[in-house]
N, C-alpha and C positions, 0 to 999 in steps of 0.2 A: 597611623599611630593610634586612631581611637578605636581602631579595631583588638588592636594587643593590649592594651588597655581592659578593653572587655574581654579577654581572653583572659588573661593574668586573674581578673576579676571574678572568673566563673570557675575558675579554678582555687581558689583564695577560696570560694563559698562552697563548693562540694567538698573540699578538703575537710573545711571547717564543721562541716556536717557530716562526713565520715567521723573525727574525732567525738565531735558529740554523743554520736552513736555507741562508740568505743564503750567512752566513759559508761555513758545511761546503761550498756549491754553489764558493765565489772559491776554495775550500782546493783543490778537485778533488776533494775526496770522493764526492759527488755530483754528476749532470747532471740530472737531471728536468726542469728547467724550460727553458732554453734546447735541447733537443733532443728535449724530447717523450717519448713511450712509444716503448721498439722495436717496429717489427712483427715480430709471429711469423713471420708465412708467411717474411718473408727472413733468417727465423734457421736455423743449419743444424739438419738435426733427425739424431734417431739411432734405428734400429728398434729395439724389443723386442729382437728376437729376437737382434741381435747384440749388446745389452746384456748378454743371459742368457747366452749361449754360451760355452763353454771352448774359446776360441783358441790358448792358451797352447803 
């Protein structure tokens, strides 16, 4: 019995964090889901070395 319990119960909290998501996703909080993962390679990148460097 305390097994389905816990089962009921893990299911009751995924649910409830799918719908969370939902909501956050129509809020514009998030995108995940209708736009996928970014790709890296067409994210701009930034060297090292002009991170470290005093431009100033």
């Amino acid at each position: 019995m305390e097994i389905v319990i816990a089962l009921a119960f893990s299911a009751a909290v995924l649910l409830a964090a799918d719908r969370l998501l939902l909501w956050l996703e129509s809020r514009g909080h998030v995108n995940w889901r209708r736009k996928g993962r970014r790709r890296l390679t067409e994210e701009p990148t930034a060297e090292l070395d002009s991170l470290l460097s005093n431009n100033r």
